[in-house]
C-alpha positions in Angstrom: -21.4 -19.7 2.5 -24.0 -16.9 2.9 -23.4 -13.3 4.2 -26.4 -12.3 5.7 -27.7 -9.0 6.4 -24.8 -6.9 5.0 -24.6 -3.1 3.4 -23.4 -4.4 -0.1 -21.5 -1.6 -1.3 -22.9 -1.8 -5.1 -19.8 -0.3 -7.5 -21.4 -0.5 -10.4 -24.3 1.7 -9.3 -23.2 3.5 -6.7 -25.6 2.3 -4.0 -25.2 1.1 -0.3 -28.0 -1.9 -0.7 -29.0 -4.4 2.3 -28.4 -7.7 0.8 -27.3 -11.7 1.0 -24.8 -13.0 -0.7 -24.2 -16.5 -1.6 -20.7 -17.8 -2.4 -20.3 -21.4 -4.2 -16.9 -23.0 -4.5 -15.1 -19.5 -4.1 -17.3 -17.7 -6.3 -20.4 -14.9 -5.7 -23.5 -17.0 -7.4 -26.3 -14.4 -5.7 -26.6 -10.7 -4.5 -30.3 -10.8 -3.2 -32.4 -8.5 -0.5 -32.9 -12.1 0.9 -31.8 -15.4 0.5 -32.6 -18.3 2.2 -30.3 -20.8 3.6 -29.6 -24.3 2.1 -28.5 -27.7 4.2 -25.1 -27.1 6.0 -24.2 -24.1 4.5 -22.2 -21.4 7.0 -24.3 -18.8 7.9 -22.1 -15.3 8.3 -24.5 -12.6 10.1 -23.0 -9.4 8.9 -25.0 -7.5 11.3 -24.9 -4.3 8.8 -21.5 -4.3 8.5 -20.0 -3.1 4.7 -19.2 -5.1 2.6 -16.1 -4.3 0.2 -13.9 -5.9 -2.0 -10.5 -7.0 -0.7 -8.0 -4.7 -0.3 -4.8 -4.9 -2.0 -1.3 -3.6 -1.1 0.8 -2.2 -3.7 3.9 -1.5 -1.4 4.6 -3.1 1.7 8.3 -4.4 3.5 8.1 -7.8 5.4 11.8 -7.8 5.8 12.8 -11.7 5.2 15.3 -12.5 4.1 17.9 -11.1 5.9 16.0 -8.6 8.4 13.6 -11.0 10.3 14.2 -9.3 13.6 12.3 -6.3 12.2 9.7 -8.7 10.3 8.7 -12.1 8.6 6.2 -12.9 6.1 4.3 -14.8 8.3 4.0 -11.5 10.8 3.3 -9.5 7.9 0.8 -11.4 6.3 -1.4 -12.1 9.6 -1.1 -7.8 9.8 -2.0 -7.6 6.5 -5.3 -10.2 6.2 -6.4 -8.7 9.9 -6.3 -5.4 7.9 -9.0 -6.8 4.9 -6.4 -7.4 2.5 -5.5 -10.2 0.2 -2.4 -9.3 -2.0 0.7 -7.1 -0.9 3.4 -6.5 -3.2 6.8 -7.0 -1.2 9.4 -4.3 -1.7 13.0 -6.5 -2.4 15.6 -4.0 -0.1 16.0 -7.4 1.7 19.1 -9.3 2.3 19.8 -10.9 -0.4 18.2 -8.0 -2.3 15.4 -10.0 -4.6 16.9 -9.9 -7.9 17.0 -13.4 -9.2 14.8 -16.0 -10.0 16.2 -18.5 -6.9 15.8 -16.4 -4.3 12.5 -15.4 -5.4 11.4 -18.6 -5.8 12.1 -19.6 -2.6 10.4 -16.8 -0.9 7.1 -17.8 -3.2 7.3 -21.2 -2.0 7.6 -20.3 1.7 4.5 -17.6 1.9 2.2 -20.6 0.2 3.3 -22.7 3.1 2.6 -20.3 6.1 0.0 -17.6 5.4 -3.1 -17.5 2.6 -2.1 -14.0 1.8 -1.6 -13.6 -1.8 2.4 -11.8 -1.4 4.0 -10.9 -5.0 7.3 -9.9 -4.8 8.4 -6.4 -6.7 11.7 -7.8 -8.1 14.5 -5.3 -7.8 15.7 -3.2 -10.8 19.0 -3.2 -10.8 21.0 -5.7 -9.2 21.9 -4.9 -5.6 19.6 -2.2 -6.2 23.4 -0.1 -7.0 21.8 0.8 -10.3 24.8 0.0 -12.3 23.6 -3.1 -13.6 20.1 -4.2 -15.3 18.8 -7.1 -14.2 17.7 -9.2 -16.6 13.6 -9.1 -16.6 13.3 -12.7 -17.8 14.6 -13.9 -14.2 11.1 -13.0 -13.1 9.0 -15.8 -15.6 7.2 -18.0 -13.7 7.1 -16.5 -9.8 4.9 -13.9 -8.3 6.2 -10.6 -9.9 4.7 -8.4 -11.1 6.1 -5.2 -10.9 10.0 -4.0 -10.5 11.7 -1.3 -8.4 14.6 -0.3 -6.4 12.9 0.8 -4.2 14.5 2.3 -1.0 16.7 3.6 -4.0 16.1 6.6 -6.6 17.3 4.7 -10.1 20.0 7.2 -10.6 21.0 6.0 -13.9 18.5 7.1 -16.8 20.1 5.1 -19.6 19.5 1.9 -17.2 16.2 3.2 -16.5 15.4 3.6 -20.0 16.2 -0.2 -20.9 14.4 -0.7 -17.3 11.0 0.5 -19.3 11.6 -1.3 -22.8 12.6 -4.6 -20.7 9.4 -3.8 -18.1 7.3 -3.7 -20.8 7.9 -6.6 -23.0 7.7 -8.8 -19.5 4.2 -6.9 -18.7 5.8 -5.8 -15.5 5.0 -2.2 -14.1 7.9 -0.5 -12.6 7.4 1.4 -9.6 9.8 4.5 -8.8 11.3 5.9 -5.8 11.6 9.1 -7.0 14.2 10.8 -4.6 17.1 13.3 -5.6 19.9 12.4 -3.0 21.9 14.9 -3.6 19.1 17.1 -2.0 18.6 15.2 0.9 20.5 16.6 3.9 18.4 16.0 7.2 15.6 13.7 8.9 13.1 15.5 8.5 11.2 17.6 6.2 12.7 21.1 5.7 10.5 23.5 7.7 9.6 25.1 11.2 9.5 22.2 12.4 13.3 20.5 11.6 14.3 24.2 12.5 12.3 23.7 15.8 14.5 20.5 16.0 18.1 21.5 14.6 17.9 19.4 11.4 19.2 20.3 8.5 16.0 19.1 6.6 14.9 17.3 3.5 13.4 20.0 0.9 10.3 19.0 -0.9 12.1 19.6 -4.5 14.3 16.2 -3.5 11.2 14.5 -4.4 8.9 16.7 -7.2 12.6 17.3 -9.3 13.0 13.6 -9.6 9.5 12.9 -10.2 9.8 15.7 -12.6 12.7 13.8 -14.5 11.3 10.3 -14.3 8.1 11.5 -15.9 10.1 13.2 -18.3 11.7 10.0 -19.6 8.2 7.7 -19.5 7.2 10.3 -22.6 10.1 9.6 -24.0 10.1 6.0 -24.0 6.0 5.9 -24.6 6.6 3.7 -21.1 3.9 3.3 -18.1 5.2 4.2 -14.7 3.7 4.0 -11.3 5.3 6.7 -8.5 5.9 5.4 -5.3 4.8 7.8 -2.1 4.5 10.7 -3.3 4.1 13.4 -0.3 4.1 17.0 -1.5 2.1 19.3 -3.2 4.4 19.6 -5.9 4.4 16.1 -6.5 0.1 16.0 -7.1 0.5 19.2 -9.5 3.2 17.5 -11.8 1.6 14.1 -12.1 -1.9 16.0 -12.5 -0.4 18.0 -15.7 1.5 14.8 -16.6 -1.5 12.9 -16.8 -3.4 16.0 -18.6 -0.9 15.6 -21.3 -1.8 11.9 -21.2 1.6 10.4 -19.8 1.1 7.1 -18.7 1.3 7.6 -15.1 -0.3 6.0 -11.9 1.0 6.8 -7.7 0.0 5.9 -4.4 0.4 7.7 -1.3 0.5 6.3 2.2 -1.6 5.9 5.2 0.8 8.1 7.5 0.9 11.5 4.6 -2.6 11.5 4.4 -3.7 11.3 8.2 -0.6 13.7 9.3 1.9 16.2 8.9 5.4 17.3 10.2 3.9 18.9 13.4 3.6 15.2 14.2 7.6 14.5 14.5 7.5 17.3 17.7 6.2 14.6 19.8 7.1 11.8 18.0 10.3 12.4 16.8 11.9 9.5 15.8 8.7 7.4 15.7 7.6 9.6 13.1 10.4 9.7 10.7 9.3 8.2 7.5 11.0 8.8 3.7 9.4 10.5 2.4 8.9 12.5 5.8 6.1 14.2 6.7 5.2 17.1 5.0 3.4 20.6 5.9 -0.1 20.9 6.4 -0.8 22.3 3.0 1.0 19.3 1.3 -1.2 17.0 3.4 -4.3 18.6 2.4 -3.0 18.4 -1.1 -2.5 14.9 -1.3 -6.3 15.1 0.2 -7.2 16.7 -2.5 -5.4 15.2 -5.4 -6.6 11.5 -3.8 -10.5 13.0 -4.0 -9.8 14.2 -7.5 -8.5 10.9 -8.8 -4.9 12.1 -9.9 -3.6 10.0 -6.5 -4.8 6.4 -7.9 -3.9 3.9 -4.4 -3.3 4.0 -1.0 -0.2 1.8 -0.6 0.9 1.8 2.9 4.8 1.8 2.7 4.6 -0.5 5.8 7.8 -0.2 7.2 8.8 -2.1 10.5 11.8 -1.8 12.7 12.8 -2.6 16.4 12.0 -1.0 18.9 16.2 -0.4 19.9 16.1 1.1 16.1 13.6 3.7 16.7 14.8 4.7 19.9 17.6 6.4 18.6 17.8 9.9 18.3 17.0 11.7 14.9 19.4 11.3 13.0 20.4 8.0 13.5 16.9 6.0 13.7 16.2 4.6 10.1 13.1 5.9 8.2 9.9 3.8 8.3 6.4 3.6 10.2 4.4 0.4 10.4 1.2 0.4 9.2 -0.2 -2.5 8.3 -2.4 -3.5 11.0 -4.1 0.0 11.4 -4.2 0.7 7.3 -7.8 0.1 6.6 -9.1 2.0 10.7 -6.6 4.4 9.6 -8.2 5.5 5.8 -11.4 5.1 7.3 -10.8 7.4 9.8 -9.1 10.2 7.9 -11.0 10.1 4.6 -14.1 8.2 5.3 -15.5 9.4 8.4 -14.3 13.2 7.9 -16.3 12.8 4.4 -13.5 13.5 2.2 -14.2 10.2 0.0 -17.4 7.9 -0.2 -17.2 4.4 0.5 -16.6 4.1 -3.6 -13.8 6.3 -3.6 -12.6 4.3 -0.4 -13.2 0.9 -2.1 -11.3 2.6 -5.6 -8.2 3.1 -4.5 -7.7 0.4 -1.6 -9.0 -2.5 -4.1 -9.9 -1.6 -7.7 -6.8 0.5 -8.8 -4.2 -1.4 -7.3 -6.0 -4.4 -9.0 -5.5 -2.8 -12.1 -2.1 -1.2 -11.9 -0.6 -4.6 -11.0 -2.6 -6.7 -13.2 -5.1 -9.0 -10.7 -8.0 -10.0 -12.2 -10.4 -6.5 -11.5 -13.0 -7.4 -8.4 -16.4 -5.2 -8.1 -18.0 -7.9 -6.2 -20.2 -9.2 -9.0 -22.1 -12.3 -9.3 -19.5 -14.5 -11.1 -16.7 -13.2 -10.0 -14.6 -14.8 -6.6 -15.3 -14.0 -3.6 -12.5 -12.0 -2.7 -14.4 -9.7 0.0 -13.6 -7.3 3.5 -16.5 -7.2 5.8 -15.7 -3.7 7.4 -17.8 -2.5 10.8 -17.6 1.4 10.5 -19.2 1.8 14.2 -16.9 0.5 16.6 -14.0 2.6 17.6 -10.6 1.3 19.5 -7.3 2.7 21.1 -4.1 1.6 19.2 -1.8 -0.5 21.0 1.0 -2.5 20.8 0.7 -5.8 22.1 -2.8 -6.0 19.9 -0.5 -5.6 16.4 0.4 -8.7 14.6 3.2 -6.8 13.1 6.6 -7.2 15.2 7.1 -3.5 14.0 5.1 -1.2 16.7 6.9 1.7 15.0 3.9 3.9 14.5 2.7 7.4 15.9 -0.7 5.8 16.3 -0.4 4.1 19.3 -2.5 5.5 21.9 -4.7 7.0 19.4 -8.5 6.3 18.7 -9.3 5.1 15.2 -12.9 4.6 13.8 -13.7 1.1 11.8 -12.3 -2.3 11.8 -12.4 -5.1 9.8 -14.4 -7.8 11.1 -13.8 -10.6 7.9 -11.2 -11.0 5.2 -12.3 -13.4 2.7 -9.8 -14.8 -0.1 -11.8 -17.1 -3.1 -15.1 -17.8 -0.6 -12.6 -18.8 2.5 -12.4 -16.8 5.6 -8.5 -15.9 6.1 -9.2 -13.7 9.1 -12.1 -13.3 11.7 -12.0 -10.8 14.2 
C-alpha cells in the first residue's frame, strides 16, 4: 500500500512534512517526499490530509454482556475504528461483571470474530466490583488484560487496595481508579449555580480530589503505579501535579465531554448531560485545559458511556450517568483543543496515541519506518452537524448532537489494513 500525498506528522522532529509512505506486509518500509508506485500496489491519495498514529482508548463501556440494549462490541468497535482508533480498553461493570478468566475469555474470542478492533478488557478488581473480595490477578494470564479497575466503583477498601497494587504489579497490570468519595455524593449534578438553578442537591468537587487525595496517598506507600480515571476538577490537576512533583507514580486521563464543556451545559441538556463525574465549572474546565497543555493530564480516554434513549429521558435524578462519545471523540478533541490552538497536532497525537500506548503497555507507535502501520488519516478541513442516525453507536446519548464539529477521520489503518474508510 502507498499513502500518497499526506501531511506526515513527523514526532520525532516535530515537523508537519508532505510525504509517501509505503507499507509492506503491515509494516512502514519508506517515509519519502515522493515515492513511486510499484505493480498492483493500492494507491491511497491522502489529498493533504494528516497523518497520525492510531488512537487508542484507555476507557470505554460496550455494555455486553448483560446490557446489549445499551451496546455491543460489534457497535462499539465500528464507533470506535470510524473514530481512528485501534485499541479500547473495555470497562468490566457488565453483567456478569468481568472478573474471571471464562467470561473474559469468551468475550476475547467473540470481538476477534466480529470487529478488527484491538478491545482489551480492564478485568475488575474486586469480585462483583463489592470490593470485599480480591480477585485473584492470575485469572487474567493469557487474555487481553491489561489493566484492572472497579470502575463505576471507588475501591473503598484500602487494605484490598493495597494487595490490589502488590498483586497489579507482579502481573504487570496497571490499575485504573475511580476515585469517588460516596459518602459525598448527594445530587446529579455538580454542586453549583447551576444544580441550585435546578433543585439538586449536587455533587461537590471534594467527592472526587479527597479520594484522589487518598489513593495517591497509598501508591507512595506501596512504591505502586496508578492511573486515575476522569478526573474533572481543578483540584484534582493541582494534587496529581504535586504528586507527580514529588515523583509518585501517577498517570490520568480526562474525557472528551470535561474538556469541551461545563455545567452551564446541563440547563439545556439536563439529563443528556449528566455524566459521573458531572460537569464541572468553567474554571475547572479551563483547568483541565491547562493541566492537559502542561503534560500533568497524560490521555484523553473518552469514558464512552451509552444508554437508551427511554434511560435518558428520565428526569434528573433518575437518568443514569453516561454520555456517548465514541463516534465524535477524535472531531470532538480536534475541535476543542486543536483548532482553538490550545495543543499542536503533537500534543494531540501524545495523548490520544503515544501515552495511552505506554500506560497500557502496547508496543509505542511514532510512525517510524519499521514499525507497523498502525495509522489515522485525519481531514482537519471539513466540518459536519452531529446526528443521530449517522452514529454507529446505539447510544445517541450526547449533548453534541446538532452541533458543528471541525475534522473527521477519513482512514483507520490497523498493521497496513484499512479497518475503516469514510
Amino acid at each position: 500500500m502507498l499513502l500518497k500525498n499526506g501531511l506526515y506528522v513527523n514526532l520525532e522532529f516535530k515537523k508537519i512534512e508532505k510525504k509517501d509512505i509505503r507499507i509492506l506486509n503491515g509494516i512502514i518500509t519508506e517515509i519519502e517526499d515522493e515515492l513511486k508506485c510499484v505493480e498492483d500496489e493500492e494507491i491511497l491519495e491522502l489529498a493533504n490530509n494528516y497523518i497520525l498514529p492510531s488512537f487508542v482508548d484507555l476507557h470505554a463501556h460496550f455494555r455486553e454482556p448483560g446490557f446489549e440494549e445499551k451496546e455491543t462490541l460489534e457497535c462499539g468497535a465500528k464507533a470506535a475504528i470510524s473514530s481512528g482508533y485501534t485499541d479500547v480498553c473495555i470497562m468490566p461493570n457488565t453483567n456478569p461483571i468481568l472478573d474471571n478468566k471464562e467470561i473474559i475469555k469468551w468475550l476475547d474470542e467473540k470481538a476477534k470474530k466480529i470487529t478488527d478492533l484491538n478491545i482489551h478488557v480492564v478485568g475488575a478488581i474486586s469480585k462483583n466490583e463489592k470490593g470485599n473480595e480480591l480477585v485473584d490477578f492470575r485469572e487474567y494470564r493469557n487474555t487481553s488484560v491489561k489493566a484492572v479497575s472497579d470502575d463505576g466503583q471507588p475501591v473503598w477498601n484500602q487494605e484490598l487496595l493495597k494487595q490490589a497494587m502488590k498483586q497489579a504489579k507482579k502481573e504487570n497490570l496497571v490499575v485504573m481508579l475511580h476515585c469517588e468519595k460516596k459518602e459525598l455524593v448527594h445530587g446529579s449534578i455538580n454542586k453549583g449555580v447551576v444544580s441550585e438553578m435546578l433543585g439538586d442537591k449536587g455533587i461537590n468537587n471534594a467527592s472526587e480530589y479527597l479520594g484522589i487525595k487518598e489513593s495517591l496517598e497509598l501508591a507512595k506507600e506501596m512504591d505502586a503505579e496508578i492511573h486515575i480515571c476522569h478526573i474533572s476538577t481543578k483540584e484534582s490537576v493541582e494534587i496529581i501535579r504535586k504528586a507527580k512533583l514529588e515523583g509518585i507514580k501517577v498517570t490520568c486521563e480526562v474525557t472528551p465531554n470535561h474538556i469541551a464543556l461545563n455545567e452551564m451545559e446541563v440547563i439545556s441538556q439536563k439529563s443528556i448531560g449528566k455524566i459521573n463525574p458531572p460537569l464541572r465549572t468553567k474554571l475547572d474546565q479551563e483547568c483541565l485545559l491547562k493541566g492537559l497543555k502542561d503534560g500533568v493530564i497524560d490521555a484523553i480516554g473518552t469514558d464512552h458511556a451509552p444508554h437508551t434513549k427511554s434511560e435518558k429521558e428520565e428526569s434528573l435524578s433518575y437518568a443514569p450517568f453516561g454520555i456517548s462519545t465514541l463516534d465524535i471523540a477524535a472531531s470532538i478533541v480536534y475541535t476543542h483543543l486543536v483548532d482553538q490552538k490550545i495543543i499542536d497536532l503533537f500534543k494531540w497525537a501524545e495523548i490520544m496515541a503515544i501515552n495511552p500506548r505506554r500506560i497500557i503497555g502496547l508496543e509505542s507507535n511514532h510512525m517510524k519506518i519499521g514499525e507497523k502501520a498502525n495509522l489515522c488519516v485525519f481531514n482537519s478541513n471539513d466540518e459536519y452537524i452531529v446526528e443521530a442516525e449517522n452514529m454507529y453507536s446505539k447510544g445517541k446519548n450526547t449533548p453534541f448532537i446538532g452541533k458543528k464539529l471541525k475534522g473527521i477521520v477519513e482512514y483507520t489503518i490497523k498493521n497496513g489494513n484499512i479497518i475503516y474508510r469514510r
